[in-house]
C-alpha positions as CSV (number, residue, x, y, z in Angstrom):
1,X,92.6,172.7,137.8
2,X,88.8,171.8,137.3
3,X,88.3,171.0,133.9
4,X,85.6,168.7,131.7
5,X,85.2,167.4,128.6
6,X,83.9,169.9,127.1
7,X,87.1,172.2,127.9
8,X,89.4,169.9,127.0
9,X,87.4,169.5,123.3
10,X,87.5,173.0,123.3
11,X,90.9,173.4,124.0
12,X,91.8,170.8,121.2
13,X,89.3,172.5,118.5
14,X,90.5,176.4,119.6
15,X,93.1,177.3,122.1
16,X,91.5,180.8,121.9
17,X,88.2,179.7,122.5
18,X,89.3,177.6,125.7
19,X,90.7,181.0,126.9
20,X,87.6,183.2,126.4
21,X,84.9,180.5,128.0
22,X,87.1,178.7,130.7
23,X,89.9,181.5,131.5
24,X,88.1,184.8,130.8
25,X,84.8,183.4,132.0
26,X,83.1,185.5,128.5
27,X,80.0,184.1,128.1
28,X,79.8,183.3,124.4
29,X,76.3,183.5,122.5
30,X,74.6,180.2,122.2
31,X,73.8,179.3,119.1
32,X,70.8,177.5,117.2
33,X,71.6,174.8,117.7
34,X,72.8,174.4,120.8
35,X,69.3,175.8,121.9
36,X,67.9,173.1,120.1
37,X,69.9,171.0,121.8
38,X,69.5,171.7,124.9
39,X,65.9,171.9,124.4
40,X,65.4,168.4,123.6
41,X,67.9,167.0,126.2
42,X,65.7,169.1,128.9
43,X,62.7,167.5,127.0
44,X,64.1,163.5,127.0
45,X,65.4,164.1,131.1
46,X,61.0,165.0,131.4
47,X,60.6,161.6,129.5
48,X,62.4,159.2,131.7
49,X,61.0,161.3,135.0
50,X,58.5,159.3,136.2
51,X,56.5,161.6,139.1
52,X,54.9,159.3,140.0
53,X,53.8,158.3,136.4
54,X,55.9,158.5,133.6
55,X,54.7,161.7,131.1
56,X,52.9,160.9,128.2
57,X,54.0,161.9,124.6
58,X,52.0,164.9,124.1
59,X,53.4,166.0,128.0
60,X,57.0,165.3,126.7
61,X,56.3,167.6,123.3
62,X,54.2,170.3,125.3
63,X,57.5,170.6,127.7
64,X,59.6,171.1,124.9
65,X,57.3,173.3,123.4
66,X,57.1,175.3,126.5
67,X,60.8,175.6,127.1
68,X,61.0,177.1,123.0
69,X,58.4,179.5,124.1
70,X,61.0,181.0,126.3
71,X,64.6,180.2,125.2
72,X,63.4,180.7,121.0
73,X,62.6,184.6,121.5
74,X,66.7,184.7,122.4
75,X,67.6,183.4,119.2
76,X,68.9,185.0,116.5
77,X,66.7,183.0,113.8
78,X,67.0,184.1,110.0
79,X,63.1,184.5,109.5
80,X,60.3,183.3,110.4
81,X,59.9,180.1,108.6
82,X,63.8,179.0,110.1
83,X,62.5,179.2,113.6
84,X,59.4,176.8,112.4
85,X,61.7,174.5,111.0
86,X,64.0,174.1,113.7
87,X,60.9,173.5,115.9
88,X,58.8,171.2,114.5
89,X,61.8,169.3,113.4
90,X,62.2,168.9,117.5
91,X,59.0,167.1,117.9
92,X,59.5,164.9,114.9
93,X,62.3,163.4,116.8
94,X,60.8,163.3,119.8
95,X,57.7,161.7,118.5
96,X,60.4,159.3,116.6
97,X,62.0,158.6,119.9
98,X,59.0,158.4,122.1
99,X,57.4,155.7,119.8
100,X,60.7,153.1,119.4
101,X,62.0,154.1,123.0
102,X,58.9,154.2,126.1
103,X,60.0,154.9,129.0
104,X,58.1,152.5,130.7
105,X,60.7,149.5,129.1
106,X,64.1,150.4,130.5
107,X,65.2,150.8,134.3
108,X,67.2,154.4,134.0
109,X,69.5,154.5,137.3
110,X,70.1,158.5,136.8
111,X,69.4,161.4,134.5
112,X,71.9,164.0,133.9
113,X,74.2,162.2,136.3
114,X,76.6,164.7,137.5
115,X,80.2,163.8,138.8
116,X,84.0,164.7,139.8
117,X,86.6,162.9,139.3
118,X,90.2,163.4,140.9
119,X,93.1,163.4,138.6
120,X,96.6,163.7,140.4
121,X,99.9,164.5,138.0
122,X,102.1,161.9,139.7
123,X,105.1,164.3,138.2
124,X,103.8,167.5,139.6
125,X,101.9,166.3,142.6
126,X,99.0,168.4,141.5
127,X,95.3,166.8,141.9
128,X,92.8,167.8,139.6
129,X,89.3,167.4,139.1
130,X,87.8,166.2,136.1
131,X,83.9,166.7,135.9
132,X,80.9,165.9,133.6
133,X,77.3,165.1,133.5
134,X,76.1,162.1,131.8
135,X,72.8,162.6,130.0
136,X,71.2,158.9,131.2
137,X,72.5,155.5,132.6
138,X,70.4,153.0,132.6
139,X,70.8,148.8,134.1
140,X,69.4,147.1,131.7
141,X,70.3,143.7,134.1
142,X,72.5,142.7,137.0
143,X,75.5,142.9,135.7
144,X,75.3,145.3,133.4
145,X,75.2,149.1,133.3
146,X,75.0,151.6,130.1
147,X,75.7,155.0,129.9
148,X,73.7,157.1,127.4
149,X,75.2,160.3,125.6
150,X,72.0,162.2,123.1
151,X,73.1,164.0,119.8
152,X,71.6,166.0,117.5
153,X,74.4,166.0,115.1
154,X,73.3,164.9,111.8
155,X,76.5,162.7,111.1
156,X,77.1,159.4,112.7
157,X,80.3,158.8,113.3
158,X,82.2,155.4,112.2
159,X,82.5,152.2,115.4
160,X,85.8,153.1,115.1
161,X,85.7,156.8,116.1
162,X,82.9,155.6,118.8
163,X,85.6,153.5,120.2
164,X,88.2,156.0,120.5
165,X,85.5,158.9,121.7
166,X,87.5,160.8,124.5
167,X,83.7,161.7,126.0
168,X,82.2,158.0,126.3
169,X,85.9,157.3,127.9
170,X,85.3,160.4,130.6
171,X,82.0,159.0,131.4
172,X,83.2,155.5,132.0
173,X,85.8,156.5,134.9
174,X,83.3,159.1,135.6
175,X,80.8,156.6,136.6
176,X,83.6,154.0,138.1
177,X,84.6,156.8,140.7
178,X,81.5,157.5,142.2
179,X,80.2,154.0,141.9
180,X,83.5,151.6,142.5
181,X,81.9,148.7,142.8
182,X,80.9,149.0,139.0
183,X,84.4,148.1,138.6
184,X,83.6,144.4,138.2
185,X,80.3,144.8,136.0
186,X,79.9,145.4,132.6
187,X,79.6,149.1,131.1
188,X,78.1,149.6,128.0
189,X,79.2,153.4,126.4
190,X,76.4,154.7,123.6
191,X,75.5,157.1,121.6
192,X,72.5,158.0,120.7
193,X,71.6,160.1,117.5
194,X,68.2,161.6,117.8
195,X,68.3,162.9,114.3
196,X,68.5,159.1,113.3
197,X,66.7,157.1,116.8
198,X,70.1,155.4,115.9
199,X,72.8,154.6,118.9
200,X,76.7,153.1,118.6
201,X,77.2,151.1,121.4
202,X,81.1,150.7,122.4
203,X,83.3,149.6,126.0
204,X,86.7,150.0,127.2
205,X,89.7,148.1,127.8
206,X,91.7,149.3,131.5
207,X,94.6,150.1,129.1
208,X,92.6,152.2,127.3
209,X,90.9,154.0,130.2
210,X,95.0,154.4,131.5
211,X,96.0,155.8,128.6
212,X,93.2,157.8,128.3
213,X,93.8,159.8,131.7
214,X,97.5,159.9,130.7
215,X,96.6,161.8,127.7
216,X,93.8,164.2,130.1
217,X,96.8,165.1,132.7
218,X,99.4,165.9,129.2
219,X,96.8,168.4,128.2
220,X,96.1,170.1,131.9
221,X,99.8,170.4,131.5
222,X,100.1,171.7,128.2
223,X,97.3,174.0,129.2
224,X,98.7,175.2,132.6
225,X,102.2,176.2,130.4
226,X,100.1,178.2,128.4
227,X,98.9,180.1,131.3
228,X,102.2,181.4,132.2
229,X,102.9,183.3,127.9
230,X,98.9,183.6,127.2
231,X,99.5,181.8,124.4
232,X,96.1,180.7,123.5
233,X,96.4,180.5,119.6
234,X,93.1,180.6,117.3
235,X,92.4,177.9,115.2
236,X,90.1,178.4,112.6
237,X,88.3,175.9,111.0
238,X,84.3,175.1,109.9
239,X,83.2,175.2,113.7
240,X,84.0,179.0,113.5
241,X,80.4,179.6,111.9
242,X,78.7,178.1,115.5
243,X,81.4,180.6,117.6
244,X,79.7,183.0,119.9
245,X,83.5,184.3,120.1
246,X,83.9,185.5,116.7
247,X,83.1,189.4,117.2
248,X,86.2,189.5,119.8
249,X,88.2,187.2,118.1
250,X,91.5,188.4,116.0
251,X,90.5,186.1,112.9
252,X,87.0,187.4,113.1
253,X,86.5,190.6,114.3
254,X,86.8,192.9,111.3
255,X,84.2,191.5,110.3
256,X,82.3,192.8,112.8
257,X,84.1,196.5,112.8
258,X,81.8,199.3,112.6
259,X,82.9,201.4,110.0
260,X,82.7,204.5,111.8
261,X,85.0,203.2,114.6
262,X,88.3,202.8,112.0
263,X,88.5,206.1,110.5
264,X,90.4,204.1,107.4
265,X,87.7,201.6,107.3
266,X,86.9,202.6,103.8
267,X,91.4,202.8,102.4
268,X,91.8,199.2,104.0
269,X,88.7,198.0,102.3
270,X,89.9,199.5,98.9
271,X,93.6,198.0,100.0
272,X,91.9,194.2,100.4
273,X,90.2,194.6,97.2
274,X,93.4,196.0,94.9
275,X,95.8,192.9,97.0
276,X,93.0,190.1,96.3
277,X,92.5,191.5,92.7
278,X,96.2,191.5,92.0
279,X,96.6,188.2,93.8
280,X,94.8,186.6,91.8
281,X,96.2,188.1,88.9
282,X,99.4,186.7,89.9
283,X,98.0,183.1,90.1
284,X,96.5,183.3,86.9
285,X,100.3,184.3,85.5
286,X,102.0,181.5,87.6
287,X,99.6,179.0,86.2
288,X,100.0,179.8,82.7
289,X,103.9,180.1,82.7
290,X,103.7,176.7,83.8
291,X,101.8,175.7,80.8
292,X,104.2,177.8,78.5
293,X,107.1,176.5,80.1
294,X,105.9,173.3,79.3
295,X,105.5,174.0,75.7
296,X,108.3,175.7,75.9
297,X,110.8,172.7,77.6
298,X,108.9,170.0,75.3
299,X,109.7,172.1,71.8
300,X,113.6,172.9,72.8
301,X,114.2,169.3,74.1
302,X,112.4,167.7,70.8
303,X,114.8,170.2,68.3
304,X,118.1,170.0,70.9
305,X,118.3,173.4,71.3
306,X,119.3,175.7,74.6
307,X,117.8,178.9,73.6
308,X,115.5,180.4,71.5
309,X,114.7,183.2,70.0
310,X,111.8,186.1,69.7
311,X,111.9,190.1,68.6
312,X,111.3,191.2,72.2
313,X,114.3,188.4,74.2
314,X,115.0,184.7,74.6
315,X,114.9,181.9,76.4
316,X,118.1,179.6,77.5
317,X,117.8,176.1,78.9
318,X,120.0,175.2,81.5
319,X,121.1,171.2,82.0
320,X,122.1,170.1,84.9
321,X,123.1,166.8,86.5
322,X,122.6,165.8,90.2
323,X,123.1,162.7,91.6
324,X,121.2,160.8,94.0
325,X,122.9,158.4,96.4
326,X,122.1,155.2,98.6
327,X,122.3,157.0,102.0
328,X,122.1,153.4,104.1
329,X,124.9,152.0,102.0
330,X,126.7,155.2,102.1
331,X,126.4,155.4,105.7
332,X,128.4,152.5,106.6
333,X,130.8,153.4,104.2
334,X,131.7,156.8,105.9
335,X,130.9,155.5,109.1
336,X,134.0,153.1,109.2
337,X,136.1,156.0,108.3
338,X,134.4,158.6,111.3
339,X,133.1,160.5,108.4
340,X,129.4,160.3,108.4
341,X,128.6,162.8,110.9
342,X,130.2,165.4,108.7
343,X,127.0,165.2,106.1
344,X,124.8,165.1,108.6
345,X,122.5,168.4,109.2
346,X,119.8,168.8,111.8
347,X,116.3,169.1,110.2
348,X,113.8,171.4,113.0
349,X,110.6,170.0,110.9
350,X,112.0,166.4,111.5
351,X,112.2,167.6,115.4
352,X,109.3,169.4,115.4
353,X,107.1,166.0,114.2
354,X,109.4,163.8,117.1
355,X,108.7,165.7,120.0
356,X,105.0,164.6,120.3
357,X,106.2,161.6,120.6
358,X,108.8,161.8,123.1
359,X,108.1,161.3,126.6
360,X,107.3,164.3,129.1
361,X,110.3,164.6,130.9
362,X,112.6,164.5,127.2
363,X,110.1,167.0,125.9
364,X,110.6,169.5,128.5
365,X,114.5,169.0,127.8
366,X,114.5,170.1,124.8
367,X,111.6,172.8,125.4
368,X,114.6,174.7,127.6
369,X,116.7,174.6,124.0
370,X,113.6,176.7,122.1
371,X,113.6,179.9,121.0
372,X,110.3,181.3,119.7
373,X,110.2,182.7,115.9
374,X,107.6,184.4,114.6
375,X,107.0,184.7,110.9
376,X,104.1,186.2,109.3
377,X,102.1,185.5,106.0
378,X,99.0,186.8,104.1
379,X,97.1,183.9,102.2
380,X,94.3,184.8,100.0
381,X,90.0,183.4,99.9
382,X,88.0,184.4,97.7
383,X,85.2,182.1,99.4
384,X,82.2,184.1,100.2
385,X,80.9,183.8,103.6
386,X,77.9,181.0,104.0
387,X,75.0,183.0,105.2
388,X,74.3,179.9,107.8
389,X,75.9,177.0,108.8
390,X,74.3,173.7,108.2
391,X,74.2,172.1,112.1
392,X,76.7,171.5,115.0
393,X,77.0,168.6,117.2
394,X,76.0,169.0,121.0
């Protein structure tokens, strides 16, 4: 399998979504911001090209501006004044960026470095190929290299969550395989938030990279099982509002239904209103027979009575005693009498949270013992939909 990190994000955000871009090969439609994006990475690569002079700042914003001339039309901009903002707020940054970062003041080894990297299951004896492109890496001395990753998210993360990024991680055995003799320098891992001119430097540990590619080849697996059932379950979540997939997907796509391709477009929208009305409805009752029970409980506990009484019925209280027991003191207890295994029950949510846990080999053990069940629910929103999202990190 040839996979990235991108994939393997997008497999963790959206099984579906992994299917559709990587397995279907459907071209999704880019959104806003990832135009913006990739606008300004296309416009920071100019920056650092030095041919045979490095470009000026007005030749760095008259690129960018030149590549919105022809990707911006494309877009699917709310009005006018949207597209404006979206564009000037590009050449703030760069200007930002130009002025506290000139080109001229750091030695940049590459620019949108591409590479492959082999990753063999040792269980399977499958190779695969991880690949990537790494936005900048520059050798800022001797001994040490850095590898730069731009975004235009407007949320930093915490040093933490930069230490743990499975991206920075790719990059660094990225940049290891096709240079080895990096190996034995130092490797600096950043990034860089253009929204900010801000940048979170971080490294990694050998364990770290190990466990990292341990957890790369689980996922290929996991993915390559999925293969065989088509299995790729949706997952919404808040990144759904930047999917190009959402007319095709099954959590989306009546949204997008033309009403006069569903001849009961207009019964199944009167059905969704009379189920949300009465839903609520029913929320509004369960909330306020807990308060009357309350009162209720409170009043017949004060005056020691077990029912009382109104013209249209009554109302008994029930008391009843349960007992709670030391299990680990019990256990040995029973135990010494071969009893202890007769109270015992298995528990498939207990299971269910062990398995991750387990290694491979016991996992697919117990995968043989699994039987499939499908149960399905209805749950209620009455969130309106957000007319746009707010950004999207790229």
């Amino acid at each position: 399998m040839r996979i990235s990190y991108t994939a393997l994000e997008t497999y963790k955000t959206c099984p579906l979504k992994y299917k559709f871009s990587e397995i279907d090969k459907i071209r999704g439609v880019k959104s806003k911001e990832a135009v913006f994006g990739t606008l300004l990475h296309s416009a920071l690569k100019h920056m650092f090209s030095r041919d045979p002079l490095y470009p000026t700042l007005d030749e760095v914003v008259n690129f960018y501006l030149s590549g919105w001339a022809q990707y911006a039309p494309k877009v699917p901009w709310s009005d006018e004044r949207e597209e404006k903002m979206f564009r000037e707020q590009g050449i703030e940054i760069l200007k930002r960026f130009y002025a506290s970062n000139q080109p001229w003041n750091f030695n940049v080894v590459d620019l949108e470095s591409r590479f492959e990297l082999p990753l063999e299951d040792t269980k399977t004896g499958v190779t695969h190929t991880l690949a990537g492109i790494m936005d900048r890496i520059d050798k800022p001395d001797d001994n040490t290299y850095e590898i730069i990753d731009y975004k235009t998210s407007k949320r930093m993360p915490s040093q933490e969550k930069a230490d743990a990024n499975l991206q920075l991680s790719i990059y660094h055995m990225g940049l290891t395989h096709r240079w080895p003799h990096l190996k034995d320098k130092t490797i600096r891992l950043s990034l860089h938030f253009l929204k900010h001119n801000e940048k979170i430097t971080t490294a990694r540990s050998a364990e770290h990279l190990r466990e990292t590619r341990e957890s790369i080849i689980s996922t290929i697996r996991e993915i390559e099982a999925k293969k065989t059932t088509s299995d790729f379950e949706p997952i919404p979540s808040p990144l759904c509002d930047w999917c190009g997939y959402r007319p095709m997907c099954p959590v989306w796509k009546h949204l997008y239904t033309k009403d006069e391709k569903t001849p009961d477009a207009d019964e199944i929208k009167a059905v969704i209103h009379e189920y949300l009305e009465l839903k609520a409805e029913s929320q509004k009752n369960t909330k306020r027979i807990k308060e009357l029970y309350a009162t209720l409980a409170n009043y017949m506990q004060k005056e020691n009575l077990l029912r009382v009484f109104a013209p249209d019925g009554s109302i008994s209280r029930t008391i009843k005693t349960a007992v709670d027991y030391d299990l680990d003191g019990v256990r040995a207890i029973l135990e010494s009498i071969g009893k202890w295994n007769e109270i015992l029950k298995a528990d498939e949510r207990k299971l269910a949270a062990l398995i991750p846990s387990l290694p491979p080999e016991v996992q697919e053990k117990i995968a043989a013992f699994a039987t499939p069940k499908i149960t399905e629910t209805l749950t209620v929103s009455r969130k309106k939909l957000a007319a746009e999202p707010d950004e999207v990190e790229s």
